[in-house]
N, C-alpha and C positions, 0 to 999 in steps of 0.2 A: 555672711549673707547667702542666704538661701540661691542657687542657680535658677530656679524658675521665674524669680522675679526679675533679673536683668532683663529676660527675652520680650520685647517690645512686639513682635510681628505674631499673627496668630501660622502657626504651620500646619495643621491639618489640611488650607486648602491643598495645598503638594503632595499630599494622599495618596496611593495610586486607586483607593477607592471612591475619591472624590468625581461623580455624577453618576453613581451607580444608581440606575429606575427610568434615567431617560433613554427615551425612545424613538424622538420624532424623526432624527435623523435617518432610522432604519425606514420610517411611511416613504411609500414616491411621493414625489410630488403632484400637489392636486393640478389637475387641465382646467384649463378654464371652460366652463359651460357653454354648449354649443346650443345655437339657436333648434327650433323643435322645427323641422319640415313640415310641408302640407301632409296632409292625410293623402296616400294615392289609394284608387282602389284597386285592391287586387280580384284577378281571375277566379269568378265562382268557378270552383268542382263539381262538376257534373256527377249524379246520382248514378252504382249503378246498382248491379241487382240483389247485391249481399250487404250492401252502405248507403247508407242517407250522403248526400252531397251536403250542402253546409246548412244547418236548419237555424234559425234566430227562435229564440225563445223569447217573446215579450210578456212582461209582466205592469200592471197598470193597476192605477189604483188614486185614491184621493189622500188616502194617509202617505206622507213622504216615509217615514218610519216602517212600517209594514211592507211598502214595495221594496226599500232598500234590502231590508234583510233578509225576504223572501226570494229575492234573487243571489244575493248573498248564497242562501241556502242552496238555491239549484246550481252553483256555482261549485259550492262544495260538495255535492250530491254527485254533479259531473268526474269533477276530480277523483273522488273515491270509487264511481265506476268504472274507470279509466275512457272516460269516453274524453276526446280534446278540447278542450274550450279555446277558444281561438281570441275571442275580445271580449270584452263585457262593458257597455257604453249607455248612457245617458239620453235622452230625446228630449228636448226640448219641453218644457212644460207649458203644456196649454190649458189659459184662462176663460172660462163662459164665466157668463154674467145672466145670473136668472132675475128676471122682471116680475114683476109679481099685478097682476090686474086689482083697482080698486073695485068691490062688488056692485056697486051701483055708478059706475064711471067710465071713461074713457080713458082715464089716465092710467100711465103704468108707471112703477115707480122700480128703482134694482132695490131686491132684497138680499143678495148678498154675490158674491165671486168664488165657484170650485176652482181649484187649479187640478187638473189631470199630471200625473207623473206616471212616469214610463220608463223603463231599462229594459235592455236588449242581452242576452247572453247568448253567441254568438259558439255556435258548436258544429264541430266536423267530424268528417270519419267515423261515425256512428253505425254501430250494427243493426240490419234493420229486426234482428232478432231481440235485440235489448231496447229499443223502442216501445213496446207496449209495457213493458216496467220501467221503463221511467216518466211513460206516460202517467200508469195509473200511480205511482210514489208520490207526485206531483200534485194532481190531484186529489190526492187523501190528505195531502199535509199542507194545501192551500187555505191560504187565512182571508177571513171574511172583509167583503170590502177588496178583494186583490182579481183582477182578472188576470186569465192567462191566455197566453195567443202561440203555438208553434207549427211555424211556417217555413217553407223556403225560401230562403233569402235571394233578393231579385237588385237589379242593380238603382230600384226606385227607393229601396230600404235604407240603400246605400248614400243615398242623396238626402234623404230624410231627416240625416246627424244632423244635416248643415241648417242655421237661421237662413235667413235670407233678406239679402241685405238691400232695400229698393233705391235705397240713398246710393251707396257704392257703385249698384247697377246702371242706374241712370246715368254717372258720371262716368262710367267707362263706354255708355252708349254714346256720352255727348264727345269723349275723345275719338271715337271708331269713326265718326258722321265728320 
């Protein structure tokens, strides 16, 4: 009788190569997720005579697609100038509603809803000598339908992220009272 067929148990697990590829033991261990803090604002940088202190670049526009990637773009344009970007953030989108006059009426009736979208790219430390080229870069390579706005950022710009909330308000006025 052949020797291999008495052996009942399988041996290769006793290997000394048996779990060779595993790895997870080597990972740390994951932390559990920490809640996200409020936003604080921080201390605008005062301009001085050879730097821009901190400028917001706003780009607005009615196509969500074109502002996203227009800013995108100046995001990456920043980058590769080495100029800082500091944040690059979202504003709230705001809805009109155009009413349209019937020609011989009083009545006005909605003929439809824009939504306005807006991003912010948020840039510091900037030379004021690289400033009119990336002005005009900007410009050359802005797509239609996109407005552009760069400004100095004020701590009203800074309040602007935020919704506002009248429900919340009022009920922390009726706890204050």
């Amino acid at each position: 009788m052949p020797l291999g067929v008495l052996l009942t148990n399988r041996q290769y697990r006793s290997m000394p190569t048996h779990g060779i590829g595993r790895y997870r033991h080597l990972l740390p261990k994951a932390l559990p997720k920490k809640k996200k803090d409020k936003i604080q604002a921080k201390q605008i940088k005062a301009p001085t005579a050879t730097e821009f202190g901190v400028l917001n670049v706003c780009v607005s526009g009615y196509d969500l697609t074109l502002v996203e990637h227009y800013s995108q773009y100046i995001h990456n344009l920043c980058s590769h100038l080495d100029i800082k970007v500091d944040e690059c953030y979202a504003l709230p989108t705001k809805s009109t509603e155009v009413m349209v006059m019937q020609e011989q009426g009083t009545k006005m009736y909605l003929d439809g809803v824009l939504k306005t979208h807006e991003r912010v790219v948020q840039i510091s430390e900037m030379k004021a000598t690289l400033f009119p080229i990336l002005a005009e870069v900007l410009l050359k390579n802005q797509p239609e339908g996109v407005q552009l706005c760069i400004k100095q950022h004020t701590e009203a710009d800074f309040q602007a992220r935020f919704k506002t909330r009248p429900e919340l308000q009022g009920l922390i006025a009726k706890i204050n009272n």
